[in-house]
N, C-alpha and C positions, 0 to 999 in steps of 0.2 A: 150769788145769793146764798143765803145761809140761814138756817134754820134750830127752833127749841120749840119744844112742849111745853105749854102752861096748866096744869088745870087749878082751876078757878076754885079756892077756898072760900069758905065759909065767913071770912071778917072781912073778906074783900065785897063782899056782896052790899048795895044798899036797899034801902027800904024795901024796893019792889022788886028784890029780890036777884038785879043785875049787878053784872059786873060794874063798881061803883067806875064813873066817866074820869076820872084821876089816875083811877090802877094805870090804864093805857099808857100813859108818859111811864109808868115804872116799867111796864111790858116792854115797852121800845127803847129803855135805856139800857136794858139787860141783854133786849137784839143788838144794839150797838157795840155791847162788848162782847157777846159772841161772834158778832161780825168781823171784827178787830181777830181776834181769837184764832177763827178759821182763816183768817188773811196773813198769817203767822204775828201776829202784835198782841200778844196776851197784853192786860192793861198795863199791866206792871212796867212791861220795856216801852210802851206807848210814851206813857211819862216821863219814863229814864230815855227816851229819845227826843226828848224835844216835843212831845205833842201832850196837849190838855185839852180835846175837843169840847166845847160848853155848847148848849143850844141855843141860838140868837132865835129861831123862828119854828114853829111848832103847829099843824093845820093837822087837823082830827075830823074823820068822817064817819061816822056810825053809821052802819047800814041794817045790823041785824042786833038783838041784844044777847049776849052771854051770860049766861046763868050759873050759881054753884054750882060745882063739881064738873061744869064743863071742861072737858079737855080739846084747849085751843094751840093751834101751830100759827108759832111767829117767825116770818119769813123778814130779812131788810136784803136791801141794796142797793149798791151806793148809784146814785145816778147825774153828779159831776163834780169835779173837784177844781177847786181855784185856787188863786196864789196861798193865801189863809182859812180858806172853808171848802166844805165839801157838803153834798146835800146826800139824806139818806132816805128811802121809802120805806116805810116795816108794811106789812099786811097783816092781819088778824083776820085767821078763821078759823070753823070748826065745821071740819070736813070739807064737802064741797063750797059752804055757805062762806063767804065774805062776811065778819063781822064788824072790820073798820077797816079804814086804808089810814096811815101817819104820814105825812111830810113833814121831815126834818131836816135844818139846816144847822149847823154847825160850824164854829169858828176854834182857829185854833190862836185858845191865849198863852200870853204870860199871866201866870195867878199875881205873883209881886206884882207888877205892875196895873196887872187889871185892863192890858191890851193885845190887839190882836196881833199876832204875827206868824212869819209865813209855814207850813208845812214843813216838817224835814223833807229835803228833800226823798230818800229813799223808801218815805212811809206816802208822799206823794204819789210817787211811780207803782205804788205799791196797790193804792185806792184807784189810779188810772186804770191800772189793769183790769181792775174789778168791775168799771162802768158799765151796766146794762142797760139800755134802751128802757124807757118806759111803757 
C-alpha cells in the first residue's frame, strides 16, 4: 500500500463547495503513479519497460464530502493481477473519515496498436508481490 497527501484547492471545489466528483479519477491517477513509484517503476521505466497501464473500468463510491483546503491521504493497492491487467483500490480520506473508496481496473496496451497485451513479465512479479487482500 502506498500513500500521498492532497489538499483540496480552491478551483478544484464545485458549486457547493466540494471536492468536484471528477478530481477523484485525477486523485487516483496520481495514486497509481506513486504506486508504481514506491514498487521501484517510476513512470518513465514503466513505459520504457513494456507497460502503458490505461483504465478499462473505474467504480467510485462517495461516502463523505471533501471540501477546500481539506487535507486528504490517498492510499492504493493493488488487489490482482492477470495475464494483461491488474486491478487497483485508492481510498480517500481525511483523517479517520473515509471520503470515497476507487476501484480500478487497468489493462496493459500497446498505444500503436490500441491493444491489450500481456505484463512484462518482471513488472508482473513485481505487482504480485504487492497483492493485498481486500
Amino acid at each position: 500500500m502506498t500513500a500521498y497527501q492532497h489538499r483540496v484547492r480552491y478551483h478544484e471545489a464545485d458549486a457547493q463547495g466540494f471536492l468536484f466528483n471528477a478530481r477523484y479519477l485525477e486523485l487516483a491517477d496520481v495514486a497509481m503513479t506513486e504506486f508504481f513509484r514506491v514498487l521501484g517503476w517510476p513512470y518513465a521505466d514503466l513505459v520504457a519497460g513494456g507497460a502503458d497501464p490505461s483504465v478499462v473500468s473505474a467504480t467510485l463510491t462517495f461516502t463523505k464530502p471533501a471540501r477546500f483546503d481539506d487535507l486528504l491521504d490517498i492510499t492504493a493497492r493493488c488487489t490482482r493481477v492477470g495475464r494483461s491487467s491488474f486491478g487497483l483500490d485508492v481510498d480517500v480520506a481525511r483523517g479517520a473519515d473515509t471520503v470515497a473508496a476507487i476501484q480500478l481496473v487497468y489493462v496493459n496496451v500497446d498505444a500503436a496498436t490500441a491493444t491489450s497485451r500481456p505484463l512484462p513479465d518482471d513488472l508482473a512479479n513485481a505487482l504480485r508481490s504487492a497483492v493485498t487482500a481486500q
